[in-house]
Each structure stands twice: as C-alpha cells, then as structure tokens.
C-alpha positions as CSV (number, residue, x, y, z in Angstrom):
1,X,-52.4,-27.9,-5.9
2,X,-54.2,-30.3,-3.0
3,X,-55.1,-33.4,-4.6
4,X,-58.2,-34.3,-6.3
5,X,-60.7,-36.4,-4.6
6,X,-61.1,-39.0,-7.5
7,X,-58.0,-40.7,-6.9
8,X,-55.2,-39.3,-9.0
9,X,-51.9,-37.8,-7.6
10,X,-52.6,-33.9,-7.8
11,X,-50.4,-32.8,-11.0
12,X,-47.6,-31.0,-10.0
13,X,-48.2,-32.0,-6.7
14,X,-44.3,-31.6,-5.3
15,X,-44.7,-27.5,-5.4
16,X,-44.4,-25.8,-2.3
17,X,-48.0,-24.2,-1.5
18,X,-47.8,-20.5,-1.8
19,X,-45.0,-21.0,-5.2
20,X,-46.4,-18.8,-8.5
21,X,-46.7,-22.2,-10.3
22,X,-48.7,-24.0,-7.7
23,X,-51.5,-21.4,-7.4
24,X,-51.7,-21.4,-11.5
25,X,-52.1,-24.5,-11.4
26,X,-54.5,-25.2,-9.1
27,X,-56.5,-22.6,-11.2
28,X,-55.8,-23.7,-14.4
29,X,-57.2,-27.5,-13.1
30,X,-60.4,-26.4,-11.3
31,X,-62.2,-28.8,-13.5
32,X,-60.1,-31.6,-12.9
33,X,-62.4,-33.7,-11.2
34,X,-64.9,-33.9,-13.4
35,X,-62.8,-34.5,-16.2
36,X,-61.5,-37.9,-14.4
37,X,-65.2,-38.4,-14.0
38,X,-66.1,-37.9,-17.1
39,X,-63.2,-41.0,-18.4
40,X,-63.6,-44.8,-18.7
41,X,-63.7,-46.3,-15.3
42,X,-59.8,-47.8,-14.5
43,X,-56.6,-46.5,-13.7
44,X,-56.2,-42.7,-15.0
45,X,-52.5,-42.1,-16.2
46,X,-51.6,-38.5,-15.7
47,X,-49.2,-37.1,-18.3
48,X,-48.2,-33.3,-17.8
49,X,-45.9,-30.5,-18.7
50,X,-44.6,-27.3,-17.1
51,X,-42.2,-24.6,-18.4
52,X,-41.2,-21.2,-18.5
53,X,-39.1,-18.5,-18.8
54,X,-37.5,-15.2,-17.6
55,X,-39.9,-12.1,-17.6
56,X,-38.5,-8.9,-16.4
57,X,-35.5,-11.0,-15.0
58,X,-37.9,-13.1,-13.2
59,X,-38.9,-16.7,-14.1
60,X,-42.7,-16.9,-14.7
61,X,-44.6,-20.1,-16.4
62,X,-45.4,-19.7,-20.2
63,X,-46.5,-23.1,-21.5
64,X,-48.5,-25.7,-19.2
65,X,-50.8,-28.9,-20.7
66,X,-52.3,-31.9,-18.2
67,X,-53.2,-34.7,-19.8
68,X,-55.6,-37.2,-18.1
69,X,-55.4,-40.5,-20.0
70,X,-57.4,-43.8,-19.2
71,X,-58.4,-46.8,-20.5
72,X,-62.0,-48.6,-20.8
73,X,-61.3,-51.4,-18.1
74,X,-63.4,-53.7,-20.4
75,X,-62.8,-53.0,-24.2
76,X,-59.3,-51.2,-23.6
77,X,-60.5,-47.6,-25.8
78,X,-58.7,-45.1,-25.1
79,X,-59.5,-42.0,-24.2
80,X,-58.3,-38.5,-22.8
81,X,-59.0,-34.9,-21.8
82,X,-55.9,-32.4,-22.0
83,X,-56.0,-29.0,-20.7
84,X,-53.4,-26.6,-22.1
85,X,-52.9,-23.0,-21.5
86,X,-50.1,-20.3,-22.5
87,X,-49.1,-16.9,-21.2
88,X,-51.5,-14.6,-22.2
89,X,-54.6,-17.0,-21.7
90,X,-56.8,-16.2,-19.0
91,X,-57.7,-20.1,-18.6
92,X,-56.6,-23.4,-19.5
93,X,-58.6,-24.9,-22.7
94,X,-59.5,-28.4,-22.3
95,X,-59.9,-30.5,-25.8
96,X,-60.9,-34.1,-25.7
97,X,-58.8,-37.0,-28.1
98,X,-59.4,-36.7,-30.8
99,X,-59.2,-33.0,-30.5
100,X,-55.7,-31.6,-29.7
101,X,-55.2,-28.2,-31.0
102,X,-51.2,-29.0,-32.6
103,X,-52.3,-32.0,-33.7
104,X,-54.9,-31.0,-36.2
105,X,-55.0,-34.0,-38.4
106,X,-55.5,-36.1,-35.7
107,X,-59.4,-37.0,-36.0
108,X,-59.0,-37.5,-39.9
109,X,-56.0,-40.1,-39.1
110,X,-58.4,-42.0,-36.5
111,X,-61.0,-41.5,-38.7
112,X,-59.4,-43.4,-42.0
113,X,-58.4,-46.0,-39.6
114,X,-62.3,-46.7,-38.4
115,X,-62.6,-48.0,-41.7
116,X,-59.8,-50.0,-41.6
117,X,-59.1,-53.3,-40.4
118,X,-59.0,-54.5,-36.4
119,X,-59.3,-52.3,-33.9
120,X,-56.9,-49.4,-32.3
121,X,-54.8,-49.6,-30.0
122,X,-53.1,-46.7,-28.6
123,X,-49.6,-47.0,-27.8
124,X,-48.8,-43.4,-26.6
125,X,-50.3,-39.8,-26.8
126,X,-47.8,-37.0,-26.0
127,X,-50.2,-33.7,-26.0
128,X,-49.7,-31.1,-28.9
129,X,-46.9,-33.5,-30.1
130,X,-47.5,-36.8,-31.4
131,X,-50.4,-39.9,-31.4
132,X,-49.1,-43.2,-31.9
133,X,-51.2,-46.2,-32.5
134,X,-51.6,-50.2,-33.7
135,X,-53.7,-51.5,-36.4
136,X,-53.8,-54.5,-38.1
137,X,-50.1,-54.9,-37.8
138,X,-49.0,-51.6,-38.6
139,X,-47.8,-48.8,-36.7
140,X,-49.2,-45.5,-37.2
141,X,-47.8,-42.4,-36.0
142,X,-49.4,-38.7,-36.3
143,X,-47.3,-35.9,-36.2
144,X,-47.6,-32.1,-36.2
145,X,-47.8,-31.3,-39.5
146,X,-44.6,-29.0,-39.3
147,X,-42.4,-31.9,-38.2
148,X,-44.2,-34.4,-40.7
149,X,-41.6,-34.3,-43.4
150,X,-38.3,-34.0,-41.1
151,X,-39.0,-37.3,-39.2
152,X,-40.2,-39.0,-42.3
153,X,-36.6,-37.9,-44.0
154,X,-34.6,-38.9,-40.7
155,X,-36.6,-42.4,-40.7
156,X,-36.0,-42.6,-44.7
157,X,-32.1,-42.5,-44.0
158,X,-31.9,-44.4,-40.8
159,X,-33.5,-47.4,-42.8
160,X,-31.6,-47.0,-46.0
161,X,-28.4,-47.4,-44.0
162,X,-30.0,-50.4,-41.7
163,X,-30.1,-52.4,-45.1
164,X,-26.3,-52.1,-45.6
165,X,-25.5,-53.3,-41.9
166,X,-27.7,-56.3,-40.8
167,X,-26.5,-55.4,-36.9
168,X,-29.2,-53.2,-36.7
169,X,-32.6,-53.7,-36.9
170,X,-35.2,-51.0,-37.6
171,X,-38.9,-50.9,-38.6
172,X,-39.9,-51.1,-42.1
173,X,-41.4,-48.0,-43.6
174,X,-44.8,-48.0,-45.5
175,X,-45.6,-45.0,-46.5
176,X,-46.5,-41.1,-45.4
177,X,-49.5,-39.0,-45.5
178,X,-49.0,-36.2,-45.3
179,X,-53.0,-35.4,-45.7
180,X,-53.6,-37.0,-42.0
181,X,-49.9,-35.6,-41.2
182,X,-48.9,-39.5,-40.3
183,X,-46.6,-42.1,-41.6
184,X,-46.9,-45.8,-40.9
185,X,-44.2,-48.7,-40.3
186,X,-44.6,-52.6,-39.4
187,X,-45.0,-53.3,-36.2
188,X,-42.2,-54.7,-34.2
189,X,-43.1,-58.1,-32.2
190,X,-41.0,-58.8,-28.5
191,X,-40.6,-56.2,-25.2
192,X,-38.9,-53.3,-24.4
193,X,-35.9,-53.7,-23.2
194,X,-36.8,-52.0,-19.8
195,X,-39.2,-55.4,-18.8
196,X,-36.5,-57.6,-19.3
197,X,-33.7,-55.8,-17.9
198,X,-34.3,-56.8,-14.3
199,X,-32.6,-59.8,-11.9
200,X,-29.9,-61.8,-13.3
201,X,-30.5,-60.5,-16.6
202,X,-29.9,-56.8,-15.9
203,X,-26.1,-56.9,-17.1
204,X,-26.3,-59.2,-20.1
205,X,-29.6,-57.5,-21.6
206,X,-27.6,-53.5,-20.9
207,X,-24.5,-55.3,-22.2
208,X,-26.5,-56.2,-25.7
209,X,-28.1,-52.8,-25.6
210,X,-24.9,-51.2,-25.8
211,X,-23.8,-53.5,-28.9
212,X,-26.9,-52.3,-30.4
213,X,-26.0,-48.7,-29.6
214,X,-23.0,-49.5,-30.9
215,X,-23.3,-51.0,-34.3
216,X,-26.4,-48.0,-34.6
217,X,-23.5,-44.9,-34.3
218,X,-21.6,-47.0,-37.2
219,X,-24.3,-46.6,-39.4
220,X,-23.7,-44.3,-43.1
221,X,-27.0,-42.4,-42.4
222,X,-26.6,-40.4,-45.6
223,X,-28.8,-37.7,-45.6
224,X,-29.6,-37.1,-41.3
225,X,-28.7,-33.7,-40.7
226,X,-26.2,-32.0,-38.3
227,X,-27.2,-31.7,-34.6
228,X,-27.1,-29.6,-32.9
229,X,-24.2,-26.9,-32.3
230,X,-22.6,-27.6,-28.3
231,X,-23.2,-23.7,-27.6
232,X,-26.8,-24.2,-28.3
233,X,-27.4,-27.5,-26.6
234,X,-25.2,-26.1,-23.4
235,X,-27.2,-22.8,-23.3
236,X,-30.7,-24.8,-23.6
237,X,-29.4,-27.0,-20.4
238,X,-28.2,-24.2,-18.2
239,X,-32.0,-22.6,-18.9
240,X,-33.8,-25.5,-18.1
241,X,-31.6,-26.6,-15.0
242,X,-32.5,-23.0,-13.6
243,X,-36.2,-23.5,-14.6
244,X,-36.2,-26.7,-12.8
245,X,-34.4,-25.3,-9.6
246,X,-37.2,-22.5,-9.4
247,X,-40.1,-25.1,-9.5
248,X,-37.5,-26.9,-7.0
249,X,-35.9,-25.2,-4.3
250,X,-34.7,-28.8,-2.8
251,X,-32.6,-29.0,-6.0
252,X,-31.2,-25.5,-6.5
253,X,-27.8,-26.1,-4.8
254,X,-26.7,-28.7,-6.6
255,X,-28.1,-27.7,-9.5
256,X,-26.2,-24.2,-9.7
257,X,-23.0,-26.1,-8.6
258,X,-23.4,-28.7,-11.7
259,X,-24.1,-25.4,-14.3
260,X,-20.8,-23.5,-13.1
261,X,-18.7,-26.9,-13.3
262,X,-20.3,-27.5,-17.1
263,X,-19.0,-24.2,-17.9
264,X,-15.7,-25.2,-16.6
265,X,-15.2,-28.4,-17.9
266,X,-17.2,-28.9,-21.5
267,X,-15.7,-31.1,-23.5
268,X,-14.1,-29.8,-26.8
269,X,-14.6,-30.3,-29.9
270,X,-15.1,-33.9,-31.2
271,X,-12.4,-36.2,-33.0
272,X,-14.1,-36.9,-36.4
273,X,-14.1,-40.7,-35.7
274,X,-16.9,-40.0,-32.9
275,X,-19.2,-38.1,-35.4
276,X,-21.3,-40.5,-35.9
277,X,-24.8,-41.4,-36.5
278,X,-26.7,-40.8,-33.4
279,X,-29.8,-41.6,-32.4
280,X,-31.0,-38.7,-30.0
281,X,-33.6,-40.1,-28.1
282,X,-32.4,-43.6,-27.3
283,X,-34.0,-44.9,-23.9
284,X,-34.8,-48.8,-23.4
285,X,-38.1,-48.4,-24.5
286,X,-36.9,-48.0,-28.1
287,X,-35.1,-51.4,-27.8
288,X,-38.0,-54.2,-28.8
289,X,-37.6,-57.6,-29.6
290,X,-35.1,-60.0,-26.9
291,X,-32.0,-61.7,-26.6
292,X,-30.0,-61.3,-29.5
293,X,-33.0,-59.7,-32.0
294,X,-33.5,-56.2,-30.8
295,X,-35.1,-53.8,-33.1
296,X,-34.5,-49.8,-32.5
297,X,-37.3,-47.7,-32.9
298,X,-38.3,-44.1,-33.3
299,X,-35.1,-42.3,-35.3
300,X,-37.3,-39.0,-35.3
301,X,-34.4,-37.0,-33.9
302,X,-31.6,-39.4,-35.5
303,X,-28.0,-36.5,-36.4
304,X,-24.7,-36.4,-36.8
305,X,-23.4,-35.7,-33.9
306,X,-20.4,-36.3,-31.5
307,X,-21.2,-40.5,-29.8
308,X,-20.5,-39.3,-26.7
309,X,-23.6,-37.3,-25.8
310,X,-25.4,-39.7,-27.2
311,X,-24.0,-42.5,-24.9
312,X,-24.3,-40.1,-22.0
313,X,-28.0,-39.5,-22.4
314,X,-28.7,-42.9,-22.3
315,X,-26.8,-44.1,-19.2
316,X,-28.4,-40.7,-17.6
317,X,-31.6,-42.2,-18.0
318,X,-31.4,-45.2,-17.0
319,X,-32.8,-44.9,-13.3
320,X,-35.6,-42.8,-15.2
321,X,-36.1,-45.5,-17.4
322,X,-35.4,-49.0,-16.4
323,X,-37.8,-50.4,-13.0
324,X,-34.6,-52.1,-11.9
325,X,-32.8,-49.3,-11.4
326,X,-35.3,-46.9,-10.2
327,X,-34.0,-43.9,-8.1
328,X,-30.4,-45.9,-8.0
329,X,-27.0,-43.8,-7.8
330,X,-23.9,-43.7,-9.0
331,X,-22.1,-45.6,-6.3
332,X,-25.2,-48.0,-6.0
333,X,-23.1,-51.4,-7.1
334,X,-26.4,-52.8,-8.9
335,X,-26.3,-49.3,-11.0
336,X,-22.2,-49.2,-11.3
337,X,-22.7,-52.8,-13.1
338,X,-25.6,-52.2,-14.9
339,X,-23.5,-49.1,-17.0
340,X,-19.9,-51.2,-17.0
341,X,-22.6,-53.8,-18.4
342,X,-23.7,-51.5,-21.3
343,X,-20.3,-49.8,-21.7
344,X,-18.7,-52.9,-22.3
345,X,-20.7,-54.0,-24.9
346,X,-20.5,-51.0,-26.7
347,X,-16.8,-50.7,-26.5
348,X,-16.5,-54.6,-27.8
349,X,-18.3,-53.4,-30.7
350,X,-16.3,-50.3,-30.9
351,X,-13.4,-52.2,-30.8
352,X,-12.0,-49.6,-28.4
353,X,-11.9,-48.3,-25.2
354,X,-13.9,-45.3,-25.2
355,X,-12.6,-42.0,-23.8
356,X,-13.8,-42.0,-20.2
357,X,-13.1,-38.2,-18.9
358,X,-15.1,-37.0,-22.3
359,X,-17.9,-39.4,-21.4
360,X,-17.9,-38.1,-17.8
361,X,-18.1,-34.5,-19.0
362,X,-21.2,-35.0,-20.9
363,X,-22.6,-37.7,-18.4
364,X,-22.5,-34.3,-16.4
365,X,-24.9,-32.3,-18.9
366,X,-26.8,-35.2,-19.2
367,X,-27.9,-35.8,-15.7
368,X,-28.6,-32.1,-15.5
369,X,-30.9,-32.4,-18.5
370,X,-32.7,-35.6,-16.3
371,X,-33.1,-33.6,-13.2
372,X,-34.6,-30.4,-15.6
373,X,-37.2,-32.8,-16.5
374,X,-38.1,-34.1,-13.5
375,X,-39.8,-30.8,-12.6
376,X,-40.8,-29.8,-15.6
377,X,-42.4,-33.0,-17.0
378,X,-44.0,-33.9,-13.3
379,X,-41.6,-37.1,-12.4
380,X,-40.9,-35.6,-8.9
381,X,-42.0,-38.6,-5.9
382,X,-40.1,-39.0,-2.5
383,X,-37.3,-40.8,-3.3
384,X,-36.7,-39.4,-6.7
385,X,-35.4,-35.7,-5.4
386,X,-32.4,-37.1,-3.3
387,X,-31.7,-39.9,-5.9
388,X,-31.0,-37.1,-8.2
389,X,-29.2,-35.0,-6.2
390,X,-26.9,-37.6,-5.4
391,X,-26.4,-38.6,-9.0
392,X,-25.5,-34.7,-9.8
393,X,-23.3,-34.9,-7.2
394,X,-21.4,-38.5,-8.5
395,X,-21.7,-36.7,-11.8
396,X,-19.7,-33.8,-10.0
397,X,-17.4,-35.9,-8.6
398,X,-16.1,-37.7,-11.9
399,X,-15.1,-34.3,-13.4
400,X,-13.2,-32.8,-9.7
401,X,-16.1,-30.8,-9.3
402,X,-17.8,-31.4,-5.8
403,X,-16.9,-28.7,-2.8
C-alpha cells in the first residue's frame, strides 16, 4: 500500500504493487490516516501481522491485524487502534485499547488497576495476544483467557526450580486472576541486555548471557511439559518459509534451497543429557538487570526440549535483536565474535564443548524461522532482505548445502 500521509511507514510497505496481499491491505487500512489522527501526538509505533495459507493449492491471506500504537508526548498514556480482519470478513474491524476482541478481560484488568496505586505504564501490547504493564512495582500481564492457566503453570515451575539453583534469577510470582485472565510478578530493576550489548562490551555481556542460558537449561523444571515433537516444529517451518517467500519473491531462492537442505540434514534424535529445560523464547530483551545480576524473564513457552534449538534460536536472532548487530552476517567478524562470545560462555558453564554440526543444523531451521517472520510480522527495510539472505546462505554453508 502507498504510504500514509501522516508520517508512518505504510504497513507492509515492501509488497510489490499489484501482489494479492498488497491490494488487501491497502483495503483493509483505508482508514489509516485518521486512526493516526485520532492518537496522542508523538511518534506512532506500528506493530503488524500477516499470514496465510494454501487455498485450492494457492497461498491466499487468512489472518491480518495492524496495530498503531503511540504515546502521549507529555503524560506518556498509552494508547492504540488495531484493525484485524480474517478470511471470510469483508473488512477489517478496528477496536481501540482497551478493546481487543481475544483479549476480553482486558478493560476489567485496566480497570482494577485505576483504582490502584501509581499510574500505568505499558510495557508492551501484542494484539489478540497479550497486554503487559507496570504499577506500583509489579508487573502485570493479561493473557488470553485460554492460555491463562498454561503460562501461569510454566512460570510456577520455572520459579520453583530457580529456588534450588541461585544461577538463575527469575521474577517472583504474586499471584493469578484468572477473573481479569492476568497474573502479576515483581518487577525486575536494570536493562535489557540488548542496550548494553554494544562497543567493547558486546562480547563479555553475550559471553554472560550464554552462562545464564546455560545454568537456565540445567534447571529441574518439574512439571514444564514436552515441546514440541521435531516433525511438527519442521513441518510448521517449511510452511511459514514458503508463506514468507510468496509475500517475498526477493527471498524465494534461497529460501526453497534452505527447506530442501533441512529435509536433508535434520538432526536426529537428541542424547538425553541435551533434554533439558528450555526456555523457548529467549531473545536479549528477556535478559534484565547488568553485569553479573541478570534476571530471565517471560518462561511462558518454557519445555523440555532438546538445548540445541534452543541455543540456535537465540544466536538466529541476534541481528534481529541486538542494535549492534543489526542486519550483520555470518562472516561479519563483529557478528562471528559476538556468538563465539555467547557460545563460550555457555560451554564454560556446560563444562563441555558443545556439538557444533548439531548446532549448525538447527542454526539452519532457525534462521529460516527469522526470515519467515520478517515478512510476516512486517520487519522487511533495505538492508534487512540481503542480510538475511546472506545469513541463509552462511547457514547453508555450515551444513555442505550451498550450490
């Protein structure tokens, strides 16, 4: 779609004019402008999600939210209008915060916490998903109600076992309700990891988060459940990776090269002494707290499950996710330090060398999985489409698999 004249980047904005998405899109967000309009004057953050599927052996959008988020330049409220639409729906809906239509027991969370103490500061809304914010020292997090009880339980387990191995710090609990389908921990003081991971200090600060990581898969998380079966993950990669190369032409070579090598070359099954407590969703942003006193946060997808994807996701990230690194390669010496940096630390923890052709193979499906979600979740800018390609192809090459 052409971009709006308010200021914002036009959401999805990297789709070739004429492309199936790109005209639904453009129609789904006539009313853009005077949504921005209609928000606190300041910057206007611009959160958004695309995906589909196959209809009649053609890939076709099916689920679609855009999420225009701002801040009151003067008393920092926060506010936001998401539009959301789904196949079948002859327009997108637009619902303001606190209305999201997933998120139900949004308004009576916010509302309990008007009559609380100090005011609300919102530290992330992901549409139809989750609400996070601080008050008064606590941190409150709304859920959908059907995933209430499964992250409280994951949370429960990850903190039982944190109390039997001081290496790892994690937010204390305070309590769930379910009637506002939300459940509160203290807050954690310090940065994220990804602000101080920068200059000098970009090795020893990826070095300590890979001790963290570390001590984290050696915790006895009694009572997280399996993940995930490797058919299942494998199958959900290779369908996003060809979502991602329809919405992304630029990226479909590559990206059909990388899903016939996985098939080839997917590691086997795991050695019980890498099942292990994983995390799932590790990225430096879940690292608080500085030198020497980092906290993990947000254990909502914490399994058992084999250490290697875990580690892989993480290092796939980190261009994503660390400034420093932004849009760096493989073969880019400041990126090849950064992960000997983290990889190091968590193999002095380990107290091993870790198995670097099974890391490789799932540092393959990982980056994969990073380059699906650069289409879908709207990350595409210049330099980011050739960055990734070159990190497939690195990721290629470490498993024989470039031609």
């Amino acid at each position: 779609m052409t971009a709006p004249s308010v200021g914002v980047r036009a959401p999805f904005g990297f789709l070739d004019a004429g492309h199936p998405a790109d005209t639904l899109v453009g129609r789904l967000l006539g009313a853009l402008p005077e949504r921005i309009a209609d928000l606190p004057q300041g910057r206007v953050r611009v959160v958004s999600e695309l995906r589909g599927g196959l209809r009649d052996g053609r890939w076709a959008p099916d689920r679609f939210y855009c999420s225009l988020q701002a801040r009151d330049a003067a008393t920092g409220t926060f506010d936001a209008w998401t539009a959301h639409w789904s196949a079948g729906a002859a327009d997108a809906t637009w619902s303001r915060v606190p209305d999201d239509p997933k998120l139900p027991a949004l308004a009576t969370a916010l509302a309990g916490s008007a009559t609380g103490a100090g005011p609300v500061e919102v530290l992330r809304y992901v549409p139809l998903r989750r609400f996070t914010y601080r008050q008064h020292g606590r941190v409150v997090k709304v859920k959908r109600r059907s995933r209430l009880e499964d992250s409280w339980r994951r949370a429960r387990a990850v903190e039982a076992a944190a109390q039997w191995d001081r290496r790892v710090r994690v937010p204390e609990l305070l309590g769930v309700d379910p009637g506002s389908a939300s459940y509160t921990q203290a807050d954690v003081p310090g940065a994220e990891l990804a602000d101080l991971a920068h200059g000098d200090q970009l090795a020893p600060m990826l070095a300590e988060a890979g001790a963290v990581h570390a001590a984290f898969h050696a915790l006895d998380a009694t009572g997280v459940p399996d993940g995930p079966a490797p058919a299942a993950v494998r199958a959900t990669t290779e369908r996003s990776a060809a979502w991602a190369a329809w919405l992304l032409p630029d990226l479909a070579g590559v990206l059909a090269r990388a899903v016939a090598r996985l098939a080839a070359v997917a590691p086997g099954p795991v050695d019980a002494r890498d099942v292990v407590t994983c995390h799932g969703d590790l990225v430096p942003s879940h690292l608080l707290g500085g030198p020497g006193e980092w906290t993990v946060i947000d254990h909502d997808l914490a399994h058992r499950g084999d250490r290697y994807r875990d580690l892989a996701m993480f290092v796939a990230g980190l261009a994503f996710d660390v400034p420093a690194l932004a849009d760096g390669v493989s073969a880019d010496p400041t990126h090849a330090r950064a992960v000997e940096a983290y990889l190091g630390g968590y193999e002095e923890v380990l107290g091993r060398r870790l198995d670097r052709d099974r890391l490789a193979r799932h540092l393959l499906a990982a980056h994969l999985h990073h380059a699906a979600l650069l289409a879908t979740k709207d990350r595409v800018h210049p330099a980011a489409v050739g960055a990734t390609a070159s990190r497939l192809e690195a990721a290629l090459d470490a498993v024989g698999g470039r031609r």
